[in-house]
C-alpha positions as CSV (number, residue, x, y, z in Angstrom):
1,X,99.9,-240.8,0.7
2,X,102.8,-243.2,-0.4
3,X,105.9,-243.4,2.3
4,X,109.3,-243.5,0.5
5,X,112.8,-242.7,1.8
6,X,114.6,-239.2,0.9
7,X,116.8,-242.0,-0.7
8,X,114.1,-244.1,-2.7
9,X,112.9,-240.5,-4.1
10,X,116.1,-239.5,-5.1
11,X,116.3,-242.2,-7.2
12,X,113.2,-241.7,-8.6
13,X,113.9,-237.8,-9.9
14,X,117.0,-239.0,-11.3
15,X,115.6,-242.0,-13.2
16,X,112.4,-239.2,-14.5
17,X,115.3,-236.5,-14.9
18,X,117.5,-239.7,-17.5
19,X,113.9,-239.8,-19.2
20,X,113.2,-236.8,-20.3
21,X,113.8,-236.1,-23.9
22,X,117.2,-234.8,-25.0
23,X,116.0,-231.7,-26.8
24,X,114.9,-230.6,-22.9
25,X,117.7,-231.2,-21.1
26,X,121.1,-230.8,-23.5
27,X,120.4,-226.8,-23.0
28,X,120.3,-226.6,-19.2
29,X,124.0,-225.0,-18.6
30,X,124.8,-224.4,-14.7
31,X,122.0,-225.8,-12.9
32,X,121.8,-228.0,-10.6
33,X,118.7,-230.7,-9.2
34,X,117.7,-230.4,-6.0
35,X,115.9,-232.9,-3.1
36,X,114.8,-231.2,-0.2
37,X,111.3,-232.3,2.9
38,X,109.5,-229.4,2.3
39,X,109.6,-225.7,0.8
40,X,110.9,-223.2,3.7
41,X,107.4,-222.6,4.9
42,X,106.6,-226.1,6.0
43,X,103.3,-226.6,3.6
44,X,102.6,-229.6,1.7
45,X,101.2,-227.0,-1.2
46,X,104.7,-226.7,-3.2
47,X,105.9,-229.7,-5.1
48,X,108.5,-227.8,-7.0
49,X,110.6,-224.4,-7.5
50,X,112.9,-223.2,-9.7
51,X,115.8,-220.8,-8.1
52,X,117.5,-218.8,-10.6
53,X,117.1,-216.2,-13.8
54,X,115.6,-217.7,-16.5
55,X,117.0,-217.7,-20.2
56,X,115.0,-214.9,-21.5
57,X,115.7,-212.8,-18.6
58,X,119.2,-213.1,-18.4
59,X,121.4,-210.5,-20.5
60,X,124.8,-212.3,-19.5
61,X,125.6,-215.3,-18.1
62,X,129.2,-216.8,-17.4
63,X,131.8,-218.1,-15.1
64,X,131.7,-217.3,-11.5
65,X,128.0,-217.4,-11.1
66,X,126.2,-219.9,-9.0
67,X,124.4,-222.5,-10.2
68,X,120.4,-222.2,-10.8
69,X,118.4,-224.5,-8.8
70,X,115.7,-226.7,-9.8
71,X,114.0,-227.8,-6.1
72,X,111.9,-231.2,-5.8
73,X,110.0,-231.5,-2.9
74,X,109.7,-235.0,-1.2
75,X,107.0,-234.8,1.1
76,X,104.3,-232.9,-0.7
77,X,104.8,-235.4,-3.9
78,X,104.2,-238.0,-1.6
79,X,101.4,-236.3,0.2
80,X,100.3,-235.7,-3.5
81,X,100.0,-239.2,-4.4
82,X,98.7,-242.8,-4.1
83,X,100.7,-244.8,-5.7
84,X,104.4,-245.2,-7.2
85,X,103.1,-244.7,-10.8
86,X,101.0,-241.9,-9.6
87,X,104.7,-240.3,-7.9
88,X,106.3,-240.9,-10.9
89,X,104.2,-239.2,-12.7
90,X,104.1,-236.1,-10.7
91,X,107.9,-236.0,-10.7
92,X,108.1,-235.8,-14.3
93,X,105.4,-232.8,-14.5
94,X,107.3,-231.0,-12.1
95,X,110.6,-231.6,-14.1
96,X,108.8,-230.4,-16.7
97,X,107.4,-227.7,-15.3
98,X,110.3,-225.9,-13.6
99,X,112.9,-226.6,-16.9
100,X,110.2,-224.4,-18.5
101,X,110.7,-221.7,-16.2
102,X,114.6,-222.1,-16.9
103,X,113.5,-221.5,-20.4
104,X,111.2,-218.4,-20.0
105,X,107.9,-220.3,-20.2
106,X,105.3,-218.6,-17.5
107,X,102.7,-220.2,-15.6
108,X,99.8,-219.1,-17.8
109,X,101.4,-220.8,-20.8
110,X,102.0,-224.0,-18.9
111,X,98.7,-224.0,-17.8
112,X,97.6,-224.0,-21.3
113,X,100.1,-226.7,-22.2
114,X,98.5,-228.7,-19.4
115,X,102.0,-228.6,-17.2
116,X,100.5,-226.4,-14.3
């Protein structure tokens, strides 16, 4: 388990979030990155969420409605991990992972894309 600062992490998912290719992130429209401890229940087994109707569910979308929410959690990432490259790491799949379900993509096919 690596110990980091809510402040050091924050750092870290915005330097992943600046890395990640264009083509992913120049069509997220009203969302918003999120930092919290921990998911509402208190476990350590969530490292990620994504709070909002995704693309291919949505049949309107405009002003007035509050922004979708990608969550990163900070203490099961670092309960997750052993190192800072390992953190990093994990960051970016989760990135990954919940801008996919922003886009439609389900857990069974980011399973099979090795993202889940």
């Amino acid at each position: 388990m690596i110990d980091l600062n809510a402040e050091a992490f924050e750092t870290l998912v915005v330097s992943e979030l600046d890395a990640l290719p264009d083509e992913m992130v120049e069509g997220l429209d009203n969302i918003i990155f999120v930092v919290e401890d921990r998911p509402e229940d208190g476990s350590l087994d969530l490292l990620g969420l994504y709070d909002g109707t995704s693309l291919t569910e949505r049949d309107r979308y405009g002003i007035g409605e509050l922004p979708d929410r990608i969550i990163l959690y900070r203490e099961p990432h670092l309960a997750a991990c052993e190192s800072e490259d390992d953190l990093r790491d994990e960051i970016h799949t989760t990135l990954v992972h919940e801008i996919a379900h922003f886009y439609g993509i389900a857990d069974d096919r980011l399973h099979q894309l090795g993202w889940a």
